[in-house]
N, CA, C and O atoms as CSV, one atom per row, in Angstrom:
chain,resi,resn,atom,element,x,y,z
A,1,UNK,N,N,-3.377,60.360,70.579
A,1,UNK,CA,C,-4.615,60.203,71.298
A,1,UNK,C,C,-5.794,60.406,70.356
A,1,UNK,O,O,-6.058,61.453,69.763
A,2,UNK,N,N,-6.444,59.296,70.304
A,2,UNK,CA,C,-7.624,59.335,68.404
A,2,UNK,C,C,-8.939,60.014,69.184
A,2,UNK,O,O,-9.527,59.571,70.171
A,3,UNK,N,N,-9.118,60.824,68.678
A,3,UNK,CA,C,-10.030,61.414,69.150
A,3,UNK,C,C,-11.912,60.316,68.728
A,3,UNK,O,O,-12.444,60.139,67.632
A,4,UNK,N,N,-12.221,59.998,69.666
A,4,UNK,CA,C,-13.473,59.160,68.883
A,4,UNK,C,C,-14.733,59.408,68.945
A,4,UNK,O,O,-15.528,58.636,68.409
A,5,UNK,N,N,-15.192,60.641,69.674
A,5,UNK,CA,C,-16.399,61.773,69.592
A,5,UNK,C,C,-16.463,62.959,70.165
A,5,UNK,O,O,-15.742,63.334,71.090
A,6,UNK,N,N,-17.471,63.687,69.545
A,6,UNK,CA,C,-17.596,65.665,69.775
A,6,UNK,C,C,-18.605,65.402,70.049
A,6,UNK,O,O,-19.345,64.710,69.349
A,7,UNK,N,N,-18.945,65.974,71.333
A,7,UNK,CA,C,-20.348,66.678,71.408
A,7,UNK,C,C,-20.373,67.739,72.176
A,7,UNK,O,O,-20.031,67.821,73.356
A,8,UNK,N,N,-20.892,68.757,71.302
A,8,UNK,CA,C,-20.745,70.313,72.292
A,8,UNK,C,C,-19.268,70.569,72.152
A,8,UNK,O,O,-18.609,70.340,71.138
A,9,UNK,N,N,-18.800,71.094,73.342
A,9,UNK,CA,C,-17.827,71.331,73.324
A,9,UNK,C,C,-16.851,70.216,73.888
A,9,UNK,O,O,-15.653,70.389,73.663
A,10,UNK,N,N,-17.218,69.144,74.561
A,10,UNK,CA,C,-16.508,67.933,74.709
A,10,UNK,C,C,-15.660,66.971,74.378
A,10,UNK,O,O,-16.013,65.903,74.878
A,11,UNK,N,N,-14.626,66.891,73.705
A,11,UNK,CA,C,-13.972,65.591,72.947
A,11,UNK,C,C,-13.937,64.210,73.989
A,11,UNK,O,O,-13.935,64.218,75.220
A,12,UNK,N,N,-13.911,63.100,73.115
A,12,UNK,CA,C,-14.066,62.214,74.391
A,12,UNK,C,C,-12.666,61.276,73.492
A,12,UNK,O,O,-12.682,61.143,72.269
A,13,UNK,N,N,-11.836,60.858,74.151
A,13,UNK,CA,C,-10.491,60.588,73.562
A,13,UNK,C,C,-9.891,59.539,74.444
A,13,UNK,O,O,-10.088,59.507,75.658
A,14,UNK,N,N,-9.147,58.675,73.784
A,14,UNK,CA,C,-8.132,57.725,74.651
A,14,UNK,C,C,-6.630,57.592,74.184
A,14,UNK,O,O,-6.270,57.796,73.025
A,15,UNK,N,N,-5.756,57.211,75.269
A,15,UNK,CA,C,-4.380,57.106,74.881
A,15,UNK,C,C,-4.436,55.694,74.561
A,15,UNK,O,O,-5.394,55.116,75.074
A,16,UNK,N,N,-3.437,54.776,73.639
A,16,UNK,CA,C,-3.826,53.660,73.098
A,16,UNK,C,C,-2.922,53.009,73.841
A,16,UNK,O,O,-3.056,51.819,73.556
A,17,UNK,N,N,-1.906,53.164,74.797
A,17,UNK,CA,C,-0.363,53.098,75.389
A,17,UNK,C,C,-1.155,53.004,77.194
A,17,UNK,O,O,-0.662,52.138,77.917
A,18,UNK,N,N,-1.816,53.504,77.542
A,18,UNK,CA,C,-1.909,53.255,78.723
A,18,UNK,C,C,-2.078,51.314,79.939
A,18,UNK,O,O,-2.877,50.831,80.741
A,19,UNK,N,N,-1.117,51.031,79.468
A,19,UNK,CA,C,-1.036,48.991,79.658
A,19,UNK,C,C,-1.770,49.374,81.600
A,19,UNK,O,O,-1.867,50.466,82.160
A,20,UNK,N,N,-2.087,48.180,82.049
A,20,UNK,CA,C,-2.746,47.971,83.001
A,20,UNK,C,C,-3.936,48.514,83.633
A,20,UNK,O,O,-4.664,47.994,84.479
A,21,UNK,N,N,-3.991,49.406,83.196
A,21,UNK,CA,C,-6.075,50.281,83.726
A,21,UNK,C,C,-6.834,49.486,82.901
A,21,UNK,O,O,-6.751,48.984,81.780
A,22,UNK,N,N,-7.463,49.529,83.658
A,22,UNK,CA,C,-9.330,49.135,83.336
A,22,UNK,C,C,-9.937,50.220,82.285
A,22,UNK,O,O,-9.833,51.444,82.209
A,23,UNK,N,N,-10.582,49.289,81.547
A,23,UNK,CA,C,-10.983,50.443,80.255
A,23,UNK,C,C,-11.665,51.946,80.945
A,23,UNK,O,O,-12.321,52.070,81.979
A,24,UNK,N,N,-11.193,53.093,79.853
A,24,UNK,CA,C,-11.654,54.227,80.678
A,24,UNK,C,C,-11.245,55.140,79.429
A,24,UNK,O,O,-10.294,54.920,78.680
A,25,UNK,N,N,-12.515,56.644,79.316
A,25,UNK,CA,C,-12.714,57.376,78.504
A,25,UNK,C,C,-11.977,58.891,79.232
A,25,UNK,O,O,-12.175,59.197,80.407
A,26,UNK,N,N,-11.315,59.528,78.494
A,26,UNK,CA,C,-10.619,60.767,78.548
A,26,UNK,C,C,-11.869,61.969,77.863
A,26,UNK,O,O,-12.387,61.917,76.747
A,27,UNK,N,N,-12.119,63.077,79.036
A,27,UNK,CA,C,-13.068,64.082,78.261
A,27,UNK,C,C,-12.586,65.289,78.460
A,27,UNK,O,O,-12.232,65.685,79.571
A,28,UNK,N,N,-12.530,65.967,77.415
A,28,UNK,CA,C,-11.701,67.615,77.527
A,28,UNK,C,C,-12.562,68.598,76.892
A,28,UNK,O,O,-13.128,68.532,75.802
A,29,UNK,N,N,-12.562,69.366,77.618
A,29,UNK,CA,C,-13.118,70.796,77.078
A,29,UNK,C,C,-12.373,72.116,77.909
A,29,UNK,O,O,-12.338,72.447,79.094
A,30,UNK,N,N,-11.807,72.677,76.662
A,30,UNK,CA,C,-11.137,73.675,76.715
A,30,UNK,C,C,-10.192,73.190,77.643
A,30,UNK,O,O,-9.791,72.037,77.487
A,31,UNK,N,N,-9.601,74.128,78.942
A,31,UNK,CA,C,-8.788,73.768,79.521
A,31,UNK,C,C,-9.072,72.601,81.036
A,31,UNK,O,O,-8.336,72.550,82.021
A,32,UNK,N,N,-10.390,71.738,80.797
A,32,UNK,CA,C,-10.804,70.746,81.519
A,32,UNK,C,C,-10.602,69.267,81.258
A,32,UNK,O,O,-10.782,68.665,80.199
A,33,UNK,N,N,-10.247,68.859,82.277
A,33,UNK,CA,C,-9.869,67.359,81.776
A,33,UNK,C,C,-10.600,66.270,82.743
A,33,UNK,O,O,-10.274,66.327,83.929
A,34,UNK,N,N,-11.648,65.187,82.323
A,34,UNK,CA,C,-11.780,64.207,83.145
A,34,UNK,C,C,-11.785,63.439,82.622
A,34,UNK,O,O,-11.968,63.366,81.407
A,35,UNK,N,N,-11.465,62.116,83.809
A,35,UNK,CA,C,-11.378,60.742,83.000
A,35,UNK,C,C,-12.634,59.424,84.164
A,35,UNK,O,O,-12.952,59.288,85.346
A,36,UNK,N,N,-12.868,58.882,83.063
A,36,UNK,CA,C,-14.004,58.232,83.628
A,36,UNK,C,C,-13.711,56.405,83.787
A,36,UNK,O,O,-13.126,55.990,82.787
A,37,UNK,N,N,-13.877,55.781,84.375
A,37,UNK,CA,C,-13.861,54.188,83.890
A,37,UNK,C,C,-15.071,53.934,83.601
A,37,UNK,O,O,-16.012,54.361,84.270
A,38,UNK,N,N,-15.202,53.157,82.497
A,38,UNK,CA,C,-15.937,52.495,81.805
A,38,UNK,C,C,-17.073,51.406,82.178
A,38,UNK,O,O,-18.205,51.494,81.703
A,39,UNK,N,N,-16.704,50.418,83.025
A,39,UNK,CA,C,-17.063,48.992,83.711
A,39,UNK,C,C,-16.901,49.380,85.233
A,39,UNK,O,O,-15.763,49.642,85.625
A,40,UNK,N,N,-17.843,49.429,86.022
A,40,UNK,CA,C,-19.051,50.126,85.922
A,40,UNK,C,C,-18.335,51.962,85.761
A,40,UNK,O,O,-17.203,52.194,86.184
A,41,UNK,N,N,-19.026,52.859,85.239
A,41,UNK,CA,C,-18.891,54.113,84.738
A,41,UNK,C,C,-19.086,54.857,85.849
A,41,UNK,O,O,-20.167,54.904,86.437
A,42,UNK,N,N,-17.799,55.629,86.284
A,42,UNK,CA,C,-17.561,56.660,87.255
A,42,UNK,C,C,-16.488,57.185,87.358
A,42,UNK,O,O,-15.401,56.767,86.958
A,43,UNK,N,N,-16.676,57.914,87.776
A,43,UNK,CA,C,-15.293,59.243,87.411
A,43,UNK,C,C,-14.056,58.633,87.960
A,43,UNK,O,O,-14.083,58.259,89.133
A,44,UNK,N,N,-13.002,58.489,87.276
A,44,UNK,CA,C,-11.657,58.401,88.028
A,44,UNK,C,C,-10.761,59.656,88.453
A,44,UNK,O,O,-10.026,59.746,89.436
A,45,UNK,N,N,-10.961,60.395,87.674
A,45,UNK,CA,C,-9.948,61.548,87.884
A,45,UNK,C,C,-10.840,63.001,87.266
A,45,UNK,O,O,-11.850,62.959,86.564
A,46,UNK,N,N,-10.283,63.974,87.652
A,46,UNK,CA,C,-10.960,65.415,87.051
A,46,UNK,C,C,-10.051,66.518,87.661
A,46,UNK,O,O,-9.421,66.581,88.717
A,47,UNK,N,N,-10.226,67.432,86.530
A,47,UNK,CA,C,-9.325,68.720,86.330
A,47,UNK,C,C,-9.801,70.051,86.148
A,47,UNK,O,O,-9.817,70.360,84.956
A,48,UNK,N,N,-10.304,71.192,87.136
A,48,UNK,CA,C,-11.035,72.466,86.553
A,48,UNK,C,C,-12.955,71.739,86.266
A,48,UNK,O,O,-13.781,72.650,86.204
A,49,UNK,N,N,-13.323,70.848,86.172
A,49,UNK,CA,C,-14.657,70.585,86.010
A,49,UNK,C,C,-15.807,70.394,86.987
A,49,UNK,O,O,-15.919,69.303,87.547
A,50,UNK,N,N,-16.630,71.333,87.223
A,50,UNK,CA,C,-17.844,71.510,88.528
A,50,UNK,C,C,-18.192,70.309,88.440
A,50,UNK,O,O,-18.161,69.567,87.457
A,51,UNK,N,N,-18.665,70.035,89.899
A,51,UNK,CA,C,-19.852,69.003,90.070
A,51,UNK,C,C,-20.506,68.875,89.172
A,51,UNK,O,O,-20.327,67.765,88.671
A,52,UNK,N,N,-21.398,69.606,88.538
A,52,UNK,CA,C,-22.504,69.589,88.148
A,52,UNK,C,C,-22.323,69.058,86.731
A,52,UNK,O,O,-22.943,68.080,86.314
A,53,UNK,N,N,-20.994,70.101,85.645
A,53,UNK,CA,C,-20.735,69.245,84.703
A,53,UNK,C,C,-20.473,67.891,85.000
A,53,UNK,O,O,-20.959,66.964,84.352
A,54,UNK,N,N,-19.660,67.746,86.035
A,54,UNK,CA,C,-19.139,65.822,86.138
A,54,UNK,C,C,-19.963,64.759,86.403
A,54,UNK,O,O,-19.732,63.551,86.339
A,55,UNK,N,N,-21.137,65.470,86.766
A,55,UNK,CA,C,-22.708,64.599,86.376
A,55,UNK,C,C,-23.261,64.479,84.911
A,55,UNK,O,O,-23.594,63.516,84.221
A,56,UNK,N,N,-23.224,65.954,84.692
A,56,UNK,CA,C,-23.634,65.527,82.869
A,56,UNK,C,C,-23.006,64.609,82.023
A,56,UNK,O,O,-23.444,63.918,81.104
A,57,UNK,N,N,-21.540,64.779,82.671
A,57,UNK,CA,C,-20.504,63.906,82.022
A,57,UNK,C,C,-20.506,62.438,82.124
A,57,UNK,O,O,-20.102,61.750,81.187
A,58,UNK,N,N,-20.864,62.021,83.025
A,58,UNK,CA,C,-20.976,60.685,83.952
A,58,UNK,C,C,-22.234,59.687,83.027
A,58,UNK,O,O,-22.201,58.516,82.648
A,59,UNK,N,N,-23.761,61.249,82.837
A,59,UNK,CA,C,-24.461,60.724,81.756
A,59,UNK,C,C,-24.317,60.453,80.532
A,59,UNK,O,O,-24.935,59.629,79.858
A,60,UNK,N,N,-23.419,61.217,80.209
A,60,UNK,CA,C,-23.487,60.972,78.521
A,60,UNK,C,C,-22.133,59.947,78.554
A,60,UNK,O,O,-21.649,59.623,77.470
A,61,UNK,N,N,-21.441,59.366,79.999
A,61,UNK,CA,C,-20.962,57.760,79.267
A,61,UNK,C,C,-21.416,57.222,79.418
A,61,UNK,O,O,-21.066,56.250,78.749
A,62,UNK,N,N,-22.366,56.970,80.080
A,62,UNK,CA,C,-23.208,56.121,80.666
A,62,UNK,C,C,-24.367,55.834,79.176
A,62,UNK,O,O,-25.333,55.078,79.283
């Protein structure tokens, strides 16, 4: 999983193996995990992460 940016404490990462989804970004911090689609950009999935981060998050794919 290539990790392809840091910011803060954030990695933003993809599996290269995932065949049939719609493009979509993996974000982890510490023991938090969300995943976002890309086209149009909104959360698909989330793990341990507040509202409030999953807005910040939402901005900085956006």
């Amino acid at each position: 999983m290539p990790t392809i940016l840091r910011i803060g404490p954030y990695r933003f990462f993809f599996y290269s193996n995932e065949d049939g989804e719609p493009a979509h970004i993996h974000i982890q911090r510490e023991r938090m995990l969300a995943k976002f689609w890309l086209k149009p950009v909104a959360l698909a999935s989330s793990t341990r992460f507040s509202p409030k981060e999953l807005r910040k998050l939402q901005i900085l794919v956006s």
